[in-house]
Structure formats: C-alpha cells, structure tokens
C-alpha positions as CSV (number, residue, x, y, z in Angstrom):
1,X,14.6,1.6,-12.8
2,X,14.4,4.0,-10.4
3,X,11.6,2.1,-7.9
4,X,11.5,-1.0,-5.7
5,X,9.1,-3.2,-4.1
6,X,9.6,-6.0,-1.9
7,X,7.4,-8.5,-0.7
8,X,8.0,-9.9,2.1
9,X,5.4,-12.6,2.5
10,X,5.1,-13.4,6.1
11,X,2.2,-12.9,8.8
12,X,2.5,-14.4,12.6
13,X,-1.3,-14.2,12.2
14,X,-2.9,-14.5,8.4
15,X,-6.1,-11.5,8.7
16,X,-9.2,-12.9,7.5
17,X,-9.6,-10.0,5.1
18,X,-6.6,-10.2,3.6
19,X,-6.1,-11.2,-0.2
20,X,-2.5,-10.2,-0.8
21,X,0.3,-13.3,-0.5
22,X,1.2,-13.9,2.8
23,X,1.1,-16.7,5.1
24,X,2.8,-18.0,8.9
25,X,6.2,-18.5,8.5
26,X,6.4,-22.4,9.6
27,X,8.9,-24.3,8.2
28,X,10.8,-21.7,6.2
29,X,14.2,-21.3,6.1
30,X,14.8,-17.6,7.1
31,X,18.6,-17.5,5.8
32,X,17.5,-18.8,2.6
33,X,14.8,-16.6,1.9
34,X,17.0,-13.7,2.6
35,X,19.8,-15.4,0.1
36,X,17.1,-15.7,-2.5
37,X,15.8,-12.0,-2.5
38,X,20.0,-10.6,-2.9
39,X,20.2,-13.4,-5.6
40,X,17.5,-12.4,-7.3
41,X,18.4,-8.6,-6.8
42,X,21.9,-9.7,-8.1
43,X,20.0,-11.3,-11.5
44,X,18.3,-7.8,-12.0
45,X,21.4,-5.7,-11.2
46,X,23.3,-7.5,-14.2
47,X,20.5,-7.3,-16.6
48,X,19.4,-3.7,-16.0
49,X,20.0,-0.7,-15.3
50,X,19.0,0.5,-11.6
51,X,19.3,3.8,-9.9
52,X,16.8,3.9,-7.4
53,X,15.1,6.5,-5.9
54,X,12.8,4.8,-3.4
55,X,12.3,1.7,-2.1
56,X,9.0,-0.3,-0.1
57,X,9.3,-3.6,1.7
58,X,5.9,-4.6,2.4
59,X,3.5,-7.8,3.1
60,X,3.0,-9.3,4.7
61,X,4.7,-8.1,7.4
62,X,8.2,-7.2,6.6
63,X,9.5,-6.9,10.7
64,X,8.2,-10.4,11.3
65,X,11.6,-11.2,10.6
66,X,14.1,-11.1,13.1
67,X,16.3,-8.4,13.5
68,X,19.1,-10.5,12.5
69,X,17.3,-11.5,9.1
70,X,16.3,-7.9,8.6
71,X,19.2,-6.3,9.1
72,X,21.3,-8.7,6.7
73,X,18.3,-8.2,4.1
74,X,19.1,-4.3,4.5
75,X,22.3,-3.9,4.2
76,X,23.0,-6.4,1.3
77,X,20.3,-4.6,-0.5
78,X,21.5,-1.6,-0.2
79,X,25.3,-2.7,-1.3
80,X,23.4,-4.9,-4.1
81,X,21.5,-1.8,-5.7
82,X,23.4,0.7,-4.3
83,X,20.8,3.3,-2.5
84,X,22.9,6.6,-2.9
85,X,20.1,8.4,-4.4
86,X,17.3,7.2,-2.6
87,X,15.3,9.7,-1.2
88,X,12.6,7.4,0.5
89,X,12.9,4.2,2.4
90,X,9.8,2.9,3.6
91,X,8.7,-0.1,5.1
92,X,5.4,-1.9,7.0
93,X,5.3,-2.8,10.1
94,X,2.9,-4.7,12.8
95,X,2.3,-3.3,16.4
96,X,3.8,-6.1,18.2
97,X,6.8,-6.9,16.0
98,X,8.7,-3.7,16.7
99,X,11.0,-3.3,19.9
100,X,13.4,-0.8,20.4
101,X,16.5,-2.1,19.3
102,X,15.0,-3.5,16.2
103,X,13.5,0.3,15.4
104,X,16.9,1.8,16.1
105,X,18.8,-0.7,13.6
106,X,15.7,-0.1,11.1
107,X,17.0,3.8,11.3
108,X,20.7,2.9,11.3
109,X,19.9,0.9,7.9
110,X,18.5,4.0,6.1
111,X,14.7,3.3,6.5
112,X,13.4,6.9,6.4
113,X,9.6,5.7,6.8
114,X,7.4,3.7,8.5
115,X,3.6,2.6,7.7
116,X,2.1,1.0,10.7
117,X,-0.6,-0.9,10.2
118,X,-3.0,-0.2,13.2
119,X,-6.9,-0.5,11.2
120,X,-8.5,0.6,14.4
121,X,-8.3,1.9,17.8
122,X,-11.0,-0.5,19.7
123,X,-11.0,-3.6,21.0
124,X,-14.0,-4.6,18.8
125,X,-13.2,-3.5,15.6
126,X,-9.7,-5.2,15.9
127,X,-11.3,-8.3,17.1
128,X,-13.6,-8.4,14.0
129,X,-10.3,-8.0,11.7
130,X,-8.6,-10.7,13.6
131,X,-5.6,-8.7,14.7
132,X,-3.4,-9.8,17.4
133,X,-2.7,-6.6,19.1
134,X,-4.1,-3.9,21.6
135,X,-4.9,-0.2,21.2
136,X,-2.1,-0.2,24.0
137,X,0.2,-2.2,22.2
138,X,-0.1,-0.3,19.0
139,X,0.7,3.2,20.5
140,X,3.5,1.8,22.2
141,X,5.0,0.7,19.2
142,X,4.3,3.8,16.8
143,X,6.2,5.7,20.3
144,X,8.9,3.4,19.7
145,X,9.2,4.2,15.7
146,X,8.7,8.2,17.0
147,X,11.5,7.9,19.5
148,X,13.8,6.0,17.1
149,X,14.0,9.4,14.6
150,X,12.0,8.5,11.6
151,X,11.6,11.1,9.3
152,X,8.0,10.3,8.4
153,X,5.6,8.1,10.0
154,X,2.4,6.7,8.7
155,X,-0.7,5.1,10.0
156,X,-2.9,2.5,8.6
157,X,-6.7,2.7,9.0
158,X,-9.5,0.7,8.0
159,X,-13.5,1.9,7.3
160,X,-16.4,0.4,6.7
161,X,-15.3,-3.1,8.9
162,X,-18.5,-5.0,9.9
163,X,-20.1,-4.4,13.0
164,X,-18.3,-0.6,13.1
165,X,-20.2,2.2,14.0
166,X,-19.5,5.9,13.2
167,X,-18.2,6.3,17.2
168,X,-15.8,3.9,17.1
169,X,-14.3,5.3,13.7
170,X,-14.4,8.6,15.2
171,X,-12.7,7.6,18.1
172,X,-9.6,5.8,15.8
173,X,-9.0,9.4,13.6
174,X,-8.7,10.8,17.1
175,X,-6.4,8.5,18.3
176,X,-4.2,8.5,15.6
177,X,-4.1,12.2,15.2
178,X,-3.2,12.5,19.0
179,X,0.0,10.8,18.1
180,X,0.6,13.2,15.3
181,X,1.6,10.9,12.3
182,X,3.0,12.4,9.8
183,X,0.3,10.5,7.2
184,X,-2.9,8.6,7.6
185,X,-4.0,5.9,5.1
186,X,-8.0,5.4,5.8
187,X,-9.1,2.4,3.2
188,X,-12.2,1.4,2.7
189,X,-12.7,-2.3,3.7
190,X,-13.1,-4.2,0.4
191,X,-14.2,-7.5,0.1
192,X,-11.5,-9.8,-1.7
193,X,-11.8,-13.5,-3.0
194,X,-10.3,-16.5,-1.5
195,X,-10.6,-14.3,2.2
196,X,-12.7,-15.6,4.9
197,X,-15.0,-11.8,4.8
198,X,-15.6,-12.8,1.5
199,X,-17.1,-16.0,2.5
200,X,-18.8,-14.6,4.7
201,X,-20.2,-11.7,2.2
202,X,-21.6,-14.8,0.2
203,X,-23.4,-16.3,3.0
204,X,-24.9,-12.6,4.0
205,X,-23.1,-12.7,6.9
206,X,-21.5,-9.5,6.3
207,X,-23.1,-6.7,3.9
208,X,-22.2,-3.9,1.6
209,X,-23.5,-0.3,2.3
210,X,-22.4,2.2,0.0
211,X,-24.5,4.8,2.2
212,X,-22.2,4.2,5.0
213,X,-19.1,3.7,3.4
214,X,-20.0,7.2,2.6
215,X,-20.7,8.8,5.5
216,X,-17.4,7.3,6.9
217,X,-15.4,8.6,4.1
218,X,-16.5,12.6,4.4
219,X,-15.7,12.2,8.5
220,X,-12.2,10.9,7.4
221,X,-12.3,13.3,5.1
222,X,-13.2,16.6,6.8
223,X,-11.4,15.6,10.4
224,X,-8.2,14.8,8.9
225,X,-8.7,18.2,6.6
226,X,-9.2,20.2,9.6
227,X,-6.5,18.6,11.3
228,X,-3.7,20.2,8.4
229,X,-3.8,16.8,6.5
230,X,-4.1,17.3,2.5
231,X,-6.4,14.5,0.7
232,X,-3.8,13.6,-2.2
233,X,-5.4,10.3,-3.4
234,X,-8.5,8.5,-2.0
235,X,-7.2,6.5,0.6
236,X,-4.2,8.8,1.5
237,X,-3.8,11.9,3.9
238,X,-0.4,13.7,4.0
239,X,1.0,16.6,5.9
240,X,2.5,18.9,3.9
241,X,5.8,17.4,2.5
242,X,5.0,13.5,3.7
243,X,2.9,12.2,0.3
244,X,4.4,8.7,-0.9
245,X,6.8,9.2,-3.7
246,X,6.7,5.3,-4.0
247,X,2.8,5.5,-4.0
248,X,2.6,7.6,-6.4
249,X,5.0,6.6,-8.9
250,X,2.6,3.7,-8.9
251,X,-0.6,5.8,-9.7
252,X,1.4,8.0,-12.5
253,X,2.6,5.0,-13.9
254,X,6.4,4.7,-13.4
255,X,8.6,1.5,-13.9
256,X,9.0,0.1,-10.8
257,X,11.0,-3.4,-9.9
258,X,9.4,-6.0,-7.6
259,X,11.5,-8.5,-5.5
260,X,9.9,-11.8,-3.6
261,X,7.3,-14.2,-4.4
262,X,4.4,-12.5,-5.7
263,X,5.9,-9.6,-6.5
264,X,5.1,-7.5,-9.9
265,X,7.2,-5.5,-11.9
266,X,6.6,-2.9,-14.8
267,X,8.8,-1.7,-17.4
268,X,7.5,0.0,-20.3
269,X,4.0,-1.7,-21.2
270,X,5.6,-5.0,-20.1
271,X,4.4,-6.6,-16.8
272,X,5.2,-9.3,-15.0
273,X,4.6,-11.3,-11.5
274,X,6.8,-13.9,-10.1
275,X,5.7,-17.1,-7.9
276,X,3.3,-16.8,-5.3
277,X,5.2,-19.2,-3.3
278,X,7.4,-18.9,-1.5
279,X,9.0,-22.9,-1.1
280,X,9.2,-22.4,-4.8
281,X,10.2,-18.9,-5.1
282,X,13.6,-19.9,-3.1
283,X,14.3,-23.0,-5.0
284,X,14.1,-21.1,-8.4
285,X,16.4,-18.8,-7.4
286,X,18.8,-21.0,-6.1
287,X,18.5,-23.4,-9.8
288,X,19.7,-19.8,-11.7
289,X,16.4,-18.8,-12.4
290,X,14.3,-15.3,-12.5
291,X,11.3,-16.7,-10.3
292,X,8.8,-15.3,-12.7
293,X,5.4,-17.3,-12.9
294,X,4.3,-15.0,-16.0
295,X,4.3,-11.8,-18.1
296,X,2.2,-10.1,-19.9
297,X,2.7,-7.6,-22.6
298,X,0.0,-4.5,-22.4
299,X,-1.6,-2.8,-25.1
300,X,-1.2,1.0,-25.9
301,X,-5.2,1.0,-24.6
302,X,-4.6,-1.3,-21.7
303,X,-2.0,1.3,-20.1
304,X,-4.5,4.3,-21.2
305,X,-7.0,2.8,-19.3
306,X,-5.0,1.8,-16.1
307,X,-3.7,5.8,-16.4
308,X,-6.3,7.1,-16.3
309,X,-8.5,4.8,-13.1
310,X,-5.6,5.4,-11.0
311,X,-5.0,9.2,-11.5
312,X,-8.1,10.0,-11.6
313,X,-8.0,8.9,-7.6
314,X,-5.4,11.8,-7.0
315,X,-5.9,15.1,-6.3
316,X,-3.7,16.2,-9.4
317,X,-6.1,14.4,-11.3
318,X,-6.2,13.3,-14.6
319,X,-4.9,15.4,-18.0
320,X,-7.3,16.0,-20.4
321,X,-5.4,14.2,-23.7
322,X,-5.8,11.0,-22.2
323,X,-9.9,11.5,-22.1
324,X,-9.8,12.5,-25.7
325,X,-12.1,9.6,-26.4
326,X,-14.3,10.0,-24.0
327,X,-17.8,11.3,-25.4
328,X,-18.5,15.0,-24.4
329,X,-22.5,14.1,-23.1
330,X,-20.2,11.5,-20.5
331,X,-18.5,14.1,-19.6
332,X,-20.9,16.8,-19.3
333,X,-23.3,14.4,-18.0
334,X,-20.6,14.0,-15.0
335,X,-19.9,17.3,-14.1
336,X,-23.2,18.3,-14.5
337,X,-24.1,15.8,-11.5
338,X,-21.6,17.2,-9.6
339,X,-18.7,14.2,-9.6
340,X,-16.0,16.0,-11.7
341,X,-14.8,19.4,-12.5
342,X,-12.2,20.5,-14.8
343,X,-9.7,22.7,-14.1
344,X,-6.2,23.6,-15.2
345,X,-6.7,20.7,-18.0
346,X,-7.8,18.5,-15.7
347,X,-10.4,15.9,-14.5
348,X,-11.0,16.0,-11.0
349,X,-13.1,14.4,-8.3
350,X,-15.0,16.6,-6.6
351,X,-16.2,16.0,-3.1
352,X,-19.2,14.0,-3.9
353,X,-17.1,12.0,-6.6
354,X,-14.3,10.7,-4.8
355,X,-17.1,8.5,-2.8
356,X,-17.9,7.0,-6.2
357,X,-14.2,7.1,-7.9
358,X,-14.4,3.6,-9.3
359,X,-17.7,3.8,-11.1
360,X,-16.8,7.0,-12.9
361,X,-13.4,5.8,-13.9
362,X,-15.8,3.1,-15.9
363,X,-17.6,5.4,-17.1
364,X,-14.6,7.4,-18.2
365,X,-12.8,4.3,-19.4
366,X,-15.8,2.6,-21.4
C-alpha cells in the first residue's frame, strides 16, 4: 500500500455546503482520538504490507487540532508506518487555525504541502459559504505557511457560490495568484444532500446555471493558463512540477489506505469505509476492532466504469482499451460536437468538453 488518507473529522464552524463527515469538536476526547488513529494504523501495519509513498490528512480540518495533538499524531504516524519513502506530505488547513509555531512544527514533522482552504477573496462570497475568516486573515496565514519553507503550497477556491458574480471571482484568481501558490484548486460549487444549500436548492432559494458555471470555468481556466498554471484535471491547476501525486493516484486508480471515521480504503476491487462517527469510531478501536461500518466487493465493470469517469477528467485522459465497448456513432457523435478528441490513444476533453465532463463520461460509460 503505498497511499494514505486521513480523516480528520473536525470543523470549529460546520460550512453549510459541506457533505463530507465533519462536525465541532465538543465533548471529544482529543488524546483519545489521536490513540485511536495509531491503533488503528498499528492493526493495518500487522495485517499488510505498507510502504508509503504519500500521505493526506484532510477534513474536516486537520489543524483544528492543537499543536500538541498534531504533533503527537505526526510523529507516531510516521514511526507507525514508517515514512522513509514518502515523497509527498500534504495536509488541509483553515485560515485562522495556523500560527507560526504550529506551521514551523508542521515542517519540522515532514509535511511537504499545504492546501489552504480559502473559497474566495470577498467578504460576500465568504459570508454566503459561512466561513469564519477574512480575506486579511487568510493571506496572513498562507504568509505564515510561505515563511515556514513548504515545498508546495496550494489554494482552495470555490465557483459558482450563490449570489457570486463574474467580478468578485475575478478578483479571488487575482488574489491568489498575487501570492504565488504553487497550485490552485477552483471547484465548482456542487449541491450535496443532507447540507443546508441543498435545502435551500429545494426550496428555489438557490439555483443551478450551467451557463454560468461555464463562463466561470473558461476565466479560471484561461487566467490561471496565462498565469504558467497547467490544467491537469478539472478542478486542479499546477505549476510545473506541483500536480498531486496523492490526487492522482486516486483518479488512476491506485490502492490507497484510509485512517479515521469515515474514511475509505481500496485494495484491489475491494472497498471499504469505516464509521462515520467518531464516539464510535474511538470505542471500536479501543474494544480490538477494525472500525469498518462496511465493504463492498466491486465488479470487473464497476472499476471499468469508475476508470474511466475519473480519468477522463485529467488531462492525460483516458486509454482507448478501456472504451472498447463503447459504440463508434457515441464516439464519433462526440468528437464530432467538439467535446473529445483522440490523440496518442486517447480520449480527451477538449476545451468545450471539460465544462460538460460528467455527462459525457455517462455517455461514455452507458
């Protein structure tokens, strides 16, 4: 197993558009959650073999722990799974949840890159998405990460938030790039269940508009371009040298081993999550137990089709033997529109496509 994910599960604020685990941390016992991921890391180490090559800690927000609890968590996983070989360390962060010495000890630990999850530069727009930061606040942290030596630095953006408008996205590309990141995520707003936009899609409060999501998508695309940025998967921008290994051992579909409650992990064509919670997460591990909630065991056709929706989202594309089966009028159809093109064996989005990249990977898939 050369990847690994952690979740870490907790949010001072839970974001209203949100759908992945997470909550406040209240009345959990820090110590113990800590002691539960290295046990559980432990119970993997004995039962498989692990030689890892990167490793993500993500949310949640993984430094609204304390420094204390993050540093322990760091260094015991490291002498748990040994990181020898790892060539890339990344983990989230929050504006506000960064100071100095925390940074500094991030560094010491062997964290080679941070993803800092901004969304916007306005007032407005981070109002809407219920963040509890500044524009201020977020460039003093991300100056913080610089000063601290990070190899790589990433920002978080978001598009297509309700009430945005073309200026104030604008205006957040050009802010970020005037720190000079060393990647940009830009991802396009979507609408989860069990979130409060959601809700709020339902009750037309909020609306869809593909047109705009668009038009948003080909300024991301064509500043962050011009700017020396290379588009390498929809929502990703990368100077050269600073793509996600862990991102994309996702999208080419390596094994990778999750930690935490919620977490998944993938080995072979078996899949499986463990307990989205986190009370119960902790006292699985301490009764013995793997904290799995279930696994699932994926068809030959199952992983053909997951292949091929997430590669066709990178630049690299997607090989040509896994679209045996797809019928040659789909695929002439397609290019003939102007969505694909084919080129060293490959299906790629073209320009026009990658605005539409789930709806032809179902037509690719069906």
């Amino acid at each position: 197993m050369h990847h690994l994910y952690l979740h870490i599960p907790f949010c001072h604020r839970v974001c209203p558009y949100c759908a992945f685990y997470k909550h406040t941390p209240g009345n959990t016992q820090m110590a113990a959650f800590v002691d539960a991921v290295i046990a559980e890391a432990r119970r993997y180490r004995d039962k498989m073999e692990i030689d890892l090559r990167t490793v993500f800690l993500g949310g949640g927000t993984p430094t609204a722990l304390s420094e204390t609890h993050l540093e322990r968590l760091l260094a015991e996983l490291r002498e748990t799974l040994g990181f020898e070989n790892v060539t890339e360390f990344t983990l989230e962060a929050n504006p506000m949840t960064v100071a100095t010495k925390k940074a500094a000890m991030m560094r010491a630990q062997g964290v080679t890159r941070v993803s800092l999850g901004v969304q916007a530069w306005d007032e407005t727009t981070l109002k809407t998405l219920g963040r509890d930061h500044s524009p201020e606040e977020a460039a003093e942290t991300f100056a913080i990460l610089r000063d601290a030596g990070f190899p790589s630095l990433n920002i978080d953006l978001m598009i297509s938030v309700p009430g945005q408008t073309m200026e104030q996205w604008a205006g957040s590309l050009e802010q970020a790039l005037s720190l000079r990141p060393n990647h940009i995520s830009a991802y396009n707003l979507n609408y989860e269940e069990d979130t409060d936009f959601f809700e709020k899609l339902k009750r037309g409060l909020f609306s869809e508009e593909p047109e705009r999501d668009a038009n948003f998508f080909f300024h991301a695309l064509d500043t962050l371009e011009r700017s020396g940025f290379r588009h390498y998967e929809i929502s990703n921008y990368a100077q050269p040298g600073h793509e996600s290994v862990h991102n994309a051992a996702y999208w080419f579909g390596k094994d990778y081993l999750g930690l935490g409650p919620s977490a998944v992990s993938t080995q072979g064509l078996t899949r499986w999550k463990n307990i989205p919670d986190t009370t119960r997460y902790i006292d699985a591990v301490q009764a013995g137990l793997l904290p799995q909630q279930e696994a699932e065991q994926l068809t030959d056709e199952q992983h053909q089709l997951e292949r091929i929706a997430l590669e066709l989202r990178t630049a690299q594309g997607v090989s040509m033997t896994r679209l045996s089966a797809v019928p040659e009028r789909t695929m002439n159809t397609l290019r003939e529109e102007g969505f694909i093109e084919i080129a060293d064996d490959h299906v790629r989005l073209t320009r026009q496509g990658k605005t539409l990249a789930d709806s032809i990977a179902g037509e690719l898939v069906n």
